[in-house]
N, C-alpha and C positions, 0 to 999 in steps of 0.2 A: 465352712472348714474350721476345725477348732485350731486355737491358737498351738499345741502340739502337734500339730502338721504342717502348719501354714510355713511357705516357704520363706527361707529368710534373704536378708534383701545383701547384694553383694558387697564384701567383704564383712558381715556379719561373723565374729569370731565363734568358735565350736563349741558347743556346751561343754562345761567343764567335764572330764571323764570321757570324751568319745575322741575316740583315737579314728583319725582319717585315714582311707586306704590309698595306699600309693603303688604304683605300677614299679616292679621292679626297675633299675634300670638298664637298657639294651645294651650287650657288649657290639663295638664294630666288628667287619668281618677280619679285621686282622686280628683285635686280643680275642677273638673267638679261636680261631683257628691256635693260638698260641696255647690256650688253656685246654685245647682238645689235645695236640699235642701231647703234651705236659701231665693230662692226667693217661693218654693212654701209652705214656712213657714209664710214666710209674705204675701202671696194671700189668702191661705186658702186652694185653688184648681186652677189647671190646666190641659190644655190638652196635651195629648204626643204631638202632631203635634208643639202646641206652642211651646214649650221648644225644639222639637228640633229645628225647624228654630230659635227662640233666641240663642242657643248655638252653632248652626252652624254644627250638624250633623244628622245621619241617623236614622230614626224611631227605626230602629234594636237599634242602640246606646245608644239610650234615653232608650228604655224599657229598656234594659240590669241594664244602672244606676239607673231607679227607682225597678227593681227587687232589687237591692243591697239597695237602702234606706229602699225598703219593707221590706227585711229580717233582718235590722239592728231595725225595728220596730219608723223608724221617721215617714213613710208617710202611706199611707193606696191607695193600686191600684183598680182603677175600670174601666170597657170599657170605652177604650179613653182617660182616663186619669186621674189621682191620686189626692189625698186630704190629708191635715195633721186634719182634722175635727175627732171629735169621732163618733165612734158608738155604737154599742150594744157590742160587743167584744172587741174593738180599743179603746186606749185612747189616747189623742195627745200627742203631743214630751211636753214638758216641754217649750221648746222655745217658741210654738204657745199657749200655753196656757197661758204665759205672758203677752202675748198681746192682749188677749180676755176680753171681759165685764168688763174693767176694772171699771168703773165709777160704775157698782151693785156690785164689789165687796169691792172697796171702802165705800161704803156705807155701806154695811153689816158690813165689818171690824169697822167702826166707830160704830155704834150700840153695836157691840159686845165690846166694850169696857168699857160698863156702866154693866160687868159683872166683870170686873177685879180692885182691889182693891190694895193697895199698900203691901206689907208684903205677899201676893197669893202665890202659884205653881202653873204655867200653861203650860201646853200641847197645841203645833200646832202640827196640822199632815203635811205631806208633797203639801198640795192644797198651791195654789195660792191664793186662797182665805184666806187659816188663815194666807198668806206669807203679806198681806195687815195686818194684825192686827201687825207683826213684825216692816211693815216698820211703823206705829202709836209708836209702843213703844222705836223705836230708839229715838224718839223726847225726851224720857226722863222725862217726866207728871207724869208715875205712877214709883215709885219706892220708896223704894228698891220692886224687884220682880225676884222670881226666873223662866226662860224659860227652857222647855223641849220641844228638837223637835227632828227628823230624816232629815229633810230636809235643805240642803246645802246653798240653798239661803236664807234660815232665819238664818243661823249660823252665816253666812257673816256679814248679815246685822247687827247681834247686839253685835256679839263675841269686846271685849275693851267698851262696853256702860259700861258709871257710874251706878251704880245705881241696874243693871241687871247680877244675877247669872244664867250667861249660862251653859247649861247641853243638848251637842252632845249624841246621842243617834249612837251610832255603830252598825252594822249590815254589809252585803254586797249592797257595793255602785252601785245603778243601777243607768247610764248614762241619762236615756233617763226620767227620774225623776227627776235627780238632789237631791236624796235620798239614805238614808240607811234601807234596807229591809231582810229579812228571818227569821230565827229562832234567829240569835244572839239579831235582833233586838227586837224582841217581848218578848225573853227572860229579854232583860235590861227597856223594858216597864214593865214588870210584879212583878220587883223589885220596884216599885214607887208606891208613891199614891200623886195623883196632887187634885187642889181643883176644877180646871174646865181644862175640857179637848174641844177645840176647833177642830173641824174635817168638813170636805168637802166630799162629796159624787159626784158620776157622773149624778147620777138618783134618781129620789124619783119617788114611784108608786102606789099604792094601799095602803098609809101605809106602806111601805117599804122603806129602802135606799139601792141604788145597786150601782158595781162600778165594772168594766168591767172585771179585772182582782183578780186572787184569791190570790195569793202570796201579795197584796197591801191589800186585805180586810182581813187579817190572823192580820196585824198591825193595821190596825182601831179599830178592835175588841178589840184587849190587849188594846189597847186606851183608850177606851172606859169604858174597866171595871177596869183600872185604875184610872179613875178620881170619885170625887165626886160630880162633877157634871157636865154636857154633853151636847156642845152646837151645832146643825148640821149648816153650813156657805151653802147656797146655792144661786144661781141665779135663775131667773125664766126662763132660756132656761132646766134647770134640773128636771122639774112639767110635770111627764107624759111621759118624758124621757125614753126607754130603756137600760138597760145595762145589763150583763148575771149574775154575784152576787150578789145574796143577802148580804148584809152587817150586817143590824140591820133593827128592825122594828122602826116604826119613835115614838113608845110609851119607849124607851130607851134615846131618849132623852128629857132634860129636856126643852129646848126650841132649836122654829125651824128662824131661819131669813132669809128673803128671802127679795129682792129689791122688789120696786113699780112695775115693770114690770111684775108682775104674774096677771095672767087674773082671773075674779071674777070664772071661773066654777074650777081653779086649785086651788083657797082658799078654793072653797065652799067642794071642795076631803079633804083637809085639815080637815075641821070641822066634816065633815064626818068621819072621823078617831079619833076626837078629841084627833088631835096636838093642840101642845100650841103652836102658832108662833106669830112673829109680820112684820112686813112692816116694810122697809125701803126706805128712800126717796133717792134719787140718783139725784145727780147735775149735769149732762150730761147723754147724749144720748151713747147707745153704738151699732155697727153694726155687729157683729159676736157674733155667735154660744155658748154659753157658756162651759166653760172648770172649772173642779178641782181646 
């Protein structure tokens, strides 16, 4: 055997120049599952095959992990492979729906604030969409004003602002909301009277608003007839939408705002119902699905 083959004897360091190959290293099954998540948070959807050859294991493997995101209620599985998008029963994670239509909800949010006055009580529900009228009021314009909400990401955002008497609504904390929800909470809704109450729905449909889950439209309602006056935040991915509950009819509330983006046959359902709504302009384009 010539000496350029002969094996070399253990711990014999590498020839200079040769780069040794290393096994990548294996995630556990939880930061697995965390990073599947997470990227199919931020796609929208994927296929089982992709994720598993991105993560480097067995189709068996991957379902297994999206079985478990399925039943933690972050993704929604379908043949071949899974979606954080809503449906008629599914409402997205809370993560995905931060990052959806932000620019129509932007818009609305700012509309919506030619309804709020300084000295007010107002009510956000836990949408993303009245979570945009939050981030406007951190800016500090209208005040003094007292905020009622159940949702964690608007807590955050305004809990030490000058100017803003913040009022956390308690209930039991769902995760996948970033919310406090049940009986506690509708109970400590029904103790209030606000002057306008700000809310988001999944669906508008025939003169209706519906929102997928019933435990979250049990709080919309106390909302609701809590305030004295009731504004619906929607996008126009939510015009002709399905979802499985009824929430309210859209004659409950006092007006409807919806982005530029709703098509004239979804206004003309509108007049058809004689909702009060208005248009709003929106300064960017957005490419997903709208969410809550």
């Amino acid at each position: 055997m010539s000496a350029a083959h002969a094996p070399r004897p253990h711990g014999t360091p590498q020839p200079h120049g040769t780069i040794p190959q290393q096994t990548p290293p294996q995630q556990g099954p939880a930061a697995r599952r965390a990073a599947v998540a997470e990227r199919v948070l931020a796609a929208g959807s994927a296929t089982a095959a992709d994720l598993a050859e991105r993560f480097g294991v067995s189709l068996m493997t991957i379902h297994r992990d999206l079985d478990d995101l399925e039943r933690q209620g972050v993704v929604r599985k379908f043949r071949g492979g899974v979606t954080a998008q809503p449906s008629a029963v599914f409402e997205s994670n809370v993560q995905y729906r931060l990052k959806t239509m932000r620019a129509a909800k932007e818009a609305v949010a700012d509309h919506a604030l030619r309804s709020v006055e300084p000295g007010m009580a107002i009510m956000l529900d836990d949408s993303t969409t009245a979570l945009e009228i939050a981030r406007l009021l951190r800016l500090g314009k209208i005040t003094p004003l007292t905020v009622v909400t159940n949702f964690l990401e608007a807590v955050n955002l305004l809990a030490g602002r000058r100017g803003i008497h913040l009022m956390a609504l308690g209930g039991d904390y769902d995760p996948l909301h970033s919310s406090f929800l049940g009986v506690s909470c509708v109970e400590a809704v029904q103790a209030l009277r606000v002057d306008v109450c700000f809310a988001s729905t999944s669906a508008v449909h025939g003169g209706y608003a519906y929102h997928q889950e019933q435990h979250i439209v049990s709080v919309k309602r106390a909302m609701l007839d809590s305030a004295a006056r009731r504004v619906l935040l929607i996008d126009h991915t939510k015009l002709a939408r399905p979802a499985l509950h009824r929430v309210a009819p859209l004659s409950r509330f006092d007006l409807l705002l919806v982005d530029d983006g709703a098509s004239p046959e979804a206004l003309r359902d509108l007049d058809e119902h004689q909702v009060r709504y208005e248009v709003c302009a929106t300064k960017g384009d957005d490419d997903r699905a709208g969410a809550t």
